[in-house]
N, C-alpha and C positions, 0 to 999 in steps of 0.2 A: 153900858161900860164902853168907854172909847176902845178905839182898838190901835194899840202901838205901833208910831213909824219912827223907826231910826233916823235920826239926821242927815243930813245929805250929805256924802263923803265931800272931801277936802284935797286937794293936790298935795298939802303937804304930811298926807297921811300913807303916802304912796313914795316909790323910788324912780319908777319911771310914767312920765303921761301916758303909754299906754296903759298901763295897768288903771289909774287915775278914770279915766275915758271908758275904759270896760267898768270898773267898778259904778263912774256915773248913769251911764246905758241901764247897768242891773237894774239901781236903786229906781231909775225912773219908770222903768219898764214895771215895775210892782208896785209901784206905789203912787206913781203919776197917773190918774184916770185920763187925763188928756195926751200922755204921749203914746200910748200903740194906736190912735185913730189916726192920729198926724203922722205919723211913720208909715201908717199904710196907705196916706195918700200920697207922701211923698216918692212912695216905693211904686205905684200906681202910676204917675204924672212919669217917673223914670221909665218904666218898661213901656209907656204910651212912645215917650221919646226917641228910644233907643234898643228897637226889636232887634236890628243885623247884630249889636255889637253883645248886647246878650244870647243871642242864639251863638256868636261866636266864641264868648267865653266857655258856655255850656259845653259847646264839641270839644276845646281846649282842656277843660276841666275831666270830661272822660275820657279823653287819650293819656291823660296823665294815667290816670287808677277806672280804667274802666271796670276791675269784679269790683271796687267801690261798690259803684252807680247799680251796679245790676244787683248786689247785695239788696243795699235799700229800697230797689225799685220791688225785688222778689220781698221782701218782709212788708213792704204799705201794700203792696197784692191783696197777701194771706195775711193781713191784721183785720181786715174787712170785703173778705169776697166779693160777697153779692155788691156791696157797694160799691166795689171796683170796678164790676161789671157794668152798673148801672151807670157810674161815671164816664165808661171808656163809650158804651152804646151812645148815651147822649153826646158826645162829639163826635160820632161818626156822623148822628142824625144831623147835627148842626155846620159841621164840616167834613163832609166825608172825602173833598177833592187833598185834603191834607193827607187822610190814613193811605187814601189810594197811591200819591204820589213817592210818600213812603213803600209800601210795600210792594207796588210794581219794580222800585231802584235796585229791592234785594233781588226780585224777580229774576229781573234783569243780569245783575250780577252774577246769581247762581247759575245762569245759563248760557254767560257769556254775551249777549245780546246788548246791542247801543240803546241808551235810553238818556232823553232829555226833559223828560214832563216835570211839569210844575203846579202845585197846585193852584195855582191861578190860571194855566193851561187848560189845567180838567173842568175848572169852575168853569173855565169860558166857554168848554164844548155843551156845559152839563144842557140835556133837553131843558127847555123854555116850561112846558109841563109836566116835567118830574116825575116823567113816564116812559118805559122802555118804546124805543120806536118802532120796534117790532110787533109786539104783542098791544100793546097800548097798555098795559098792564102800568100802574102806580108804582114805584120804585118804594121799597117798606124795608125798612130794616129790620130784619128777623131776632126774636132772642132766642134765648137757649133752650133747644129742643123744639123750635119752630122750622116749618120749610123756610128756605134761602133761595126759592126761586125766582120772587120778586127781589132781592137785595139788587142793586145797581154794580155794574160789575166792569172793567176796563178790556177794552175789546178790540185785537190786535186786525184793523183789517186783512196785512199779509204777515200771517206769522214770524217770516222769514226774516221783517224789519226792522222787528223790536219795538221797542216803547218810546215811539217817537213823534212830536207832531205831525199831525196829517196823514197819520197811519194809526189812529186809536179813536174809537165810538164807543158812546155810555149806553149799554144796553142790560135788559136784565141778567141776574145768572145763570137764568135757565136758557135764555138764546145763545149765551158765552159755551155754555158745556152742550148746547146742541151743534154748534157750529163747531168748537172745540180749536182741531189745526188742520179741520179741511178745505181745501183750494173750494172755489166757486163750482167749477167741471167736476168735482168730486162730489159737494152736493147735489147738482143738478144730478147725477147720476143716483144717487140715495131716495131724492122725490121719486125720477121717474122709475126707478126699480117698484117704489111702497105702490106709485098707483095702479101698476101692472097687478100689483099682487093683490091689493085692492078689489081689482075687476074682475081677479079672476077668482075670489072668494066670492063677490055679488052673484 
């Protein structure tokens, strides 16, 4: 049994060409097997072209209605958790100088501190071997309910400067939260306290 397609609307079935133009979009959209392939390269070939002026609309578009955006953002979350998770983990894996740049900016902000990193900044420090330099330890992204001692972590050499080039090293989180916001003389003071205590346990 064929299966029924209504005829292709008409401009003179309509009062204004937009309407005309949405009605055409519908009909091809469901009925044309060749236009959603061609629309998504075409949509493809524009976001290839034109990153700054889409990321520009995007910011534009949430200062208009930003509970909008956070609306929708919180409902695609919680319509598929786990897959949300696994989504967001895979571009950390794949781009983690991006989340980092992001979330050091709020950092930054909450605590008042100057900050200019970029995530082409962070890419450009990131270790050559993808290893904390400290520990030598593999930089791993943890999932849920895993240690985060290996995760790769932004790492303020003098606290005091913020988040800024020439003052920030990729090291793991477990060197970040042992070092934490103490000066250099402050750890040297911490070693040589453990090894006194150390010797005098031996």
């Amino acid at each position: 049994m064929d299966i029924y397609t209504p005829p292709k609307p008409t401009p003179s079935e309509f009062t204004t060409e937009t309407e005309y133009c949405r009605a055409w979009r519908q009909w091809r959209s469901k009925y044309d097997p060749e236009y959603k392939p061609m629309m998504a390269r075409k949509m493809a070939e524009y976001r290839a072209k034109n990153p700054v002026k889409i990321q520009k609309n995007r910011r534009d578009m949430y200062k208009r209605n930003p509970e909008h955006f956070k609306k929708r953002s919180k409902e695609a979350w919680h319509a598929d958790v786990e897959q949300s998770r696994e989504a967001l983990r895979e571009r950390l894996v794949q781009a983690p100088w991006k989340m980092m740049a992001s979330a050091s900016r709020s950092r930054a902000k909450k605590e008042g501190l100057p900050h200019d990193l970029t995530p082409d900044y962070i890419k450009s420090i990131w270790p050559a071997d993808n290893k904390c330099p400290i520990f030598g330890t593999e930089f791993k992204k943890a999932r849920l309910g895993e240690s985060r001692d290996a995760s790769a972590s932004l790492e303020r050499i003098d606290p005091a400067k913020g988040y800024v080039q020439g003052n920030i090293i990729i090291v793991s989180l477990k060197a970040n939260r042992m070092k934490n916001n103490g000066s250099l003389e402050e750890l040297k003071l911490l070693v040589e306290y453990y090894e006194r205590l150390k010797t005098r346990l031996e």
